[in-house]
N, C-alpha and C positions, 0 to 999 in steps of 0.2 A: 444619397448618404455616402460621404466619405469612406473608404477603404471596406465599406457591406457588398460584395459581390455576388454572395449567394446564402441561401439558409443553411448554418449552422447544423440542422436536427435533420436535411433531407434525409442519411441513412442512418437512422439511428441505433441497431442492430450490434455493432460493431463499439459503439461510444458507449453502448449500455454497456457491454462487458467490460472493456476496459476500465469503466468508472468504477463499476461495482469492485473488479479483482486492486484496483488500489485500496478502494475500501475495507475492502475484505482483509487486504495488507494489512492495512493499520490498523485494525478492528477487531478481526476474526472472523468467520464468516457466521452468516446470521442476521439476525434483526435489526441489528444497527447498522450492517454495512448495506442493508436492503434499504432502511430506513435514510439512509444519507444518497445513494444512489436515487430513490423519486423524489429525497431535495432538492439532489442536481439539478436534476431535470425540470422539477416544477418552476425551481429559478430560470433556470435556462428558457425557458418555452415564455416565463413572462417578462426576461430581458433580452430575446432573441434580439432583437432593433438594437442593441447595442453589441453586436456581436461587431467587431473588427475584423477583416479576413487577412488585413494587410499589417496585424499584430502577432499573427501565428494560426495554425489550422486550429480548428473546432475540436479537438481533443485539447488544445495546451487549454483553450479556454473552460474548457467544462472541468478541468482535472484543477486549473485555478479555482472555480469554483468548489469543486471538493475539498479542497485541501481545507478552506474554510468553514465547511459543513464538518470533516471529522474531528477539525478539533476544537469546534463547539461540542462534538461528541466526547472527543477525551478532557474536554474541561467538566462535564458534567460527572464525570467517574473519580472514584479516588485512585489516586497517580501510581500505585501500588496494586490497585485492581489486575486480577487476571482470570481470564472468562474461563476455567481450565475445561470445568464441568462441561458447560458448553462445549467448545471444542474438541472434546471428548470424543461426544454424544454425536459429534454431525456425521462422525465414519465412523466402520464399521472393521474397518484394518488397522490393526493394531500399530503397526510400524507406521502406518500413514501419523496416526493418532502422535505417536512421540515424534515423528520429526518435526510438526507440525506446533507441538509445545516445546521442544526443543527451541524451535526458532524463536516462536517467540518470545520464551524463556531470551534469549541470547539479544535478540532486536531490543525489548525493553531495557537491556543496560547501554545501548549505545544511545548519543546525542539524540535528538528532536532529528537535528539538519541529516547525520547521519541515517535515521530512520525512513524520512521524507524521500531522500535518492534512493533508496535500496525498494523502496516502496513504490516510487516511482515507474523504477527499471525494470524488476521483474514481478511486482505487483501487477501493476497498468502497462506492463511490455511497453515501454517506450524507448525511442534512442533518445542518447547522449544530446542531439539535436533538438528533440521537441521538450527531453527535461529542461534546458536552457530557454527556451520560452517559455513553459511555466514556470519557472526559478527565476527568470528574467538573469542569466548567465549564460556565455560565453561555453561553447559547444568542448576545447578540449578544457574550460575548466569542469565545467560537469564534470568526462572523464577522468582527471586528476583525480578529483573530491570523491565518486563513487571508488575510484580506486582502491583511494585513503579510509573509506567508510567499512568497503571489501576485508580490507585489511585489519582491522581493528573486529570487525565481526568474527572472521575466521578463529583467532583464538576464544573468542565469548562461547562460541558452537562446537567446539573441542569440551572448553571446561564442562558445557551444559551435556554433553555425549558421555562422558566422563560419569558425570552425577547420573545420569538416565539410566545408564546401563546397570541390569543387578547383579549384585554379587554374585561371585561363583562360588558354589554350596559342594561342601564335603561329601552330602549325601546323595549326588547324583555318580560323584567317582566309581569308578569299577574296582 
C-alpha cells in the first residue's frame, strides 16, 4: 500500500488523551467527549488500511477524524446550549469550576474556525505543525490565525472575568 508504513494505533496511550482533551475542548468534559473519543477510535481501527503515513502522523489523522465526530455532536445540541451544570459538578474546586466556565462562556462567542485552533492547540497540545495537517494549512499560517483567534479571545475572558467575579458587599467592610 502506498504511503501505509506502519499502524497508526501501535501506541495508543498517548492518541487517546490527546483526542479525548480536544474533545473535552470543544465539548466539556464528560460523556460526550468520552462518547466521541471510542468514535474515534472505532472508526479509526475499522479504517486503519487507509491510514496514510506519508499525509501526516497518526494524530493529525485521528484528530481529522474528531473534528467530524464533535460536530456531529455540536449539531445535535442547540447552538445556545451550555452544559454549565455539568461542568460544574466534574470538580470539586471552585476557582477550577469558574475558570473553566469562564472559558467557555468566552470560546462559545468566538468563530467555529477560531474555536477549532485554540481547541486544537491547547485542547489536543499540538504544534502549529501538526494543526496544519489537520487543517490542511501552511505551518506559519496556523500561527498567524491562532494568534489572531488569541487575540480576539483575550478581551471575550476579561469581559467574562468581569461578569464572574461577585460584587464587593458593604457588609463584609470593617
Amino acid at each position: 500500500m502506498k504511503g501505509f508504513h506502519r499502524d497508526p494505533l501501535a501506541h495508543p496511550e498517548d492518541l487517546i488523551r490527546h483526542v479525548y482533551a480536544y474533545a473535552a475542548y470543544r465539548l466539556g468534559d464528560g460523556h460526550d467527549a468520552e462518547d466521541v473519543t471510542s468514535e474515534v477510535f472505532e472508526r479509526a481501527i475499522r479504517y486503519r488500511k487507509s491510514y496514510d503515513q506519508s499525509k501526516g502522523e497518526p494524530i493529525a489523522w485521528l484528530l481529522g477524524i474528531a473534528r467530524r465526530c464533535v460536530d456531529a455532536t455540536l449539531n445535535t445540541r442547540p447552538r445556545d446550549q451550555v452544559e454549565l451544570e455539568e461542568m460544574a459538578g466534574e470538580t470539586s474546586i471552585e476557582d477550577d469550576s469558574v475558570r473553566r466556565l469562564t472559558l467557555a462562556a468566552a470560546m462559545a462567542q468566538l468563530s467555529d474556525r477560531d474555536q477549532e485552533l485554540i481547541s486544537l492547540r491547547y485542547g489536543a497540545e499540538l504544534t502549529a505543525s501538526q494543526i496544519g495537517q489537520v487543517l490542511g494549512m501552511q505551518t506559519n499560517a496556523v500561527e498567524v490565525a491562532l494568534h489572531r483567534a488569541l487575540a480576539r479571545l483575550r478581551p471575550l475572558l476579561e469581559a467574562e472575568e468581569t461578569r464572574a467575579a461577585p460584587p464587593l458587599s458593604d457588609a463584609g467592610a470593617l
